[in-house]
C-alpha positions as CSV (number, residue, x, y, z in Angstrom):
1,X,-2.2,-125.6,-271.4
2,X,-4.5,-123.5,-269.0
3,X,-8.8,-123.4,-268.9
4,X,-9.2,-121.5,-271.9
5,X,-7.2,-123.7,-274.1
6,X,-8.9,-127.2,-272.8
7,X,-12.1,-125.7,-272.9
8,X,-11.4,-124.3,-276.9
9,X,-10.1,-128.0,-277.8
10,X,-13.8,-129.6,-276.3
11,X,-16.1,-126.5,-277.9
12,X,-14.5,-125.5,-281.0
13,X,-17.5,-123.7,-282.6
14,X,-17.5,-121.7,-279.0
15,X,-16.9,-118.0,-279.4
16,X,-15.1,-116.7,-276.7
17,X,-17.0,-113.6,-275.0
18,X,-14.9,-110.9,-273.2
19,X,-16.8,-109.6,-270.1
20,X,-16.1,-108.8,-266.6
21,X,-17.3,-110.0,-263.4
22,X,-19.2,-107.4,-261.5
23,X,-17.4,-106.2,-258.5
24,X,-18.6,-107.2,-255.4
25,X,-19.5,-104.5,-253.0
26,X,-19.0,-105.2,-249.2
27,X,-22.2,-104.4,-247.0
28,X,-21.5,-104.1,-243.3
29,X,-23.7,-106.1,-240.8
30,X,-23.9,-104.1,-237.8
31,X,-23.6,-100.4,-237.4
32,X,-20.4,-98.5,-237.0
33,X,-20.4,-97.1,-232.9
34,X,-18.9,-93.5,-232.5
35,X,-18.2,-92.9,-228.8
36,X,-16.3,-90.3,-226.8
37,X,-12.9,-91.1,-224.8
38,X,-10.7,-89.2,-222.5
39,X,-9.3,-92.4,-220.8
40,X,-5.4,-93.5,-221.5
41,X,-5.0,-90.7,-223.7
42,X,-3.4,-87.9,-220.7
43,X,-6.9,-86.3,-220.7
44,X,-6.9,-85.8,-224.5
45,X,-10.5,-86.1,-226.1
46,X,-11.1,-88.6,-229.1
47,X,-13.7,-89.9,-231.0
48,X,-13.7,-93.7,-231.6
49,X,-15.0,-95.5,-234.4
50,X,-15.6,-99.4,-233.8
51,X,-17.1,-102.6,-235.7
52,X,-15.9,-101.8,-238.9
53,X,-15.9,-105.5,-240.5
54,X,-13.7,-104.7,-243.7
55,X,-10.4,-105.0,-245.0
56,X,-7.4,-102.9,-243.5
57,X,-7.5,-100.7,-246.9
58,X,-11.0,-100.0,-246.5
59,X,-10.5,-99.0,-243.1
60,X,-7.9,-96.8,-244.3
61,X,-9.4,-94.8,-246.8
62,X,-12.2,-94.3,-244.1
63,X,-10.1,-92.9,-242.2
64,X,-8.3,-90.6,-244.9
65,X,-11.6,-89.6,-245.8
66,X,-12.9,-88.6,-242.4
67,X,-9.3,-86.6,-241.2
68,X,-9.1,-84.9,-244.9
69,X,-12.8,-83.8,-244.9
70,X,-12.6,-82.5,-241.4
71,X,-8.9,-81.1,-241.3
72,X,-7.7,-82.8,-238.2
73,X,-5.4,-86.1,-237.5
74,X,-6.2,-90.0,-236.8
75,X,-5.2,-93.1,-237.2
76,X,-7.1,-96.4,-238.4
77,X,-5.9,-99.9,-237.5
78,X,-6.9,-103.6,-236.3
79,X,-10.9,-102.1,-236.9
80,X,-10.6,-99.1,-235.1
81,X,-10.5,-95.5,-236.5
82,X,-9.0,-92.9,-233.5
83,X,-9.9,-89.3,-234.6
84,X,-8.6,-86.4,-232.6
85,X,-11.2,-84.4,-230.2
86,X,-15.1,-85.1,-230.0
87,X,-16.7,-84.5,-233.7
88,X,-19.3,-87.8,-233.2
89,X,-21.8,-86.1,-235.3
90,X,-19.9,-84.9,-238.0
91,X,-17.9,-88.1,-238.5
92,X,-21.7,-90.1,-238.5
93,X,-22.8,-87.7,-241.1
94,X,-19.8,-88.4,-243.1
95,X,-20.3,-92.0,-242.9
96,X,-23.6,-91.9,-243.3
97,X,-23.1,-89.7,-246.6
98,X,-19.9,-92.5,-247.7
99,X,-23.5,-95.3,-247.0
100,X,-22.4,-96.8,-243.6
101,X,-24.8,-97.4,-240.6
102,X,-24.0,-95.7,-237.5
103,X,-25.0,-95.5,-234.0
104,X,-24.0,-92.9,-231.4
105,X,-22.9,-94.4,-227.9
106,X,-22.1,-92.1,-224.6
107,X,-23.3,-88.5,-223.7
């Protein structure tokens, strides 16, 4: 016998009412920071994306998002999106567009 049942047996007269929970959107705290790199990478220039505070999927689809809309490769994992080559202000614009805070760090 779950809820439902034990709950139908104390209120009989109860009409059960089918409706569904609103889904909770996730609001990030502190801006996303887009910065420049050249180091560890054999000179290769990449734009990363840090402080994302959501799940792995999330992170993913940002990351789909961003390397679809632009045409060019990256990865996202452990809170960290790695796009190829320096596109900082088209990647903020995209975020900004998707409703994400961003904040431009470096040159």
């Amino acid at each position: 016998m779950d809820l439902r049942d034990q709950l139908k047996n104390l209120f009989p007269e109860h009409e059960e009412q089918d409706f569904e929970m609103p889904e909770e959107k996730f609001v990030q705290k502190e801006p996303l920071v887009c910065k420049f790199e050249k180091k560890g990478r054999n000179g290769k220039p990449v734009t990363l994306i840090e402080g994302f505070e959501g799940s792995d999927e999330e992170l993913k689809s940002i990351s789909k998002k961003i390397k679809t809309t632009l045409g060019i490769g990256g990865s996202g994992k452990d809170g960290i999106i790695v796009i190829q080559g320096d596109n900082r202000d088209k990647i903020m614009k995209i975020l900004q567009e998707m409703g994400y805070k961003t904040k431009r760090v470096g040159g």
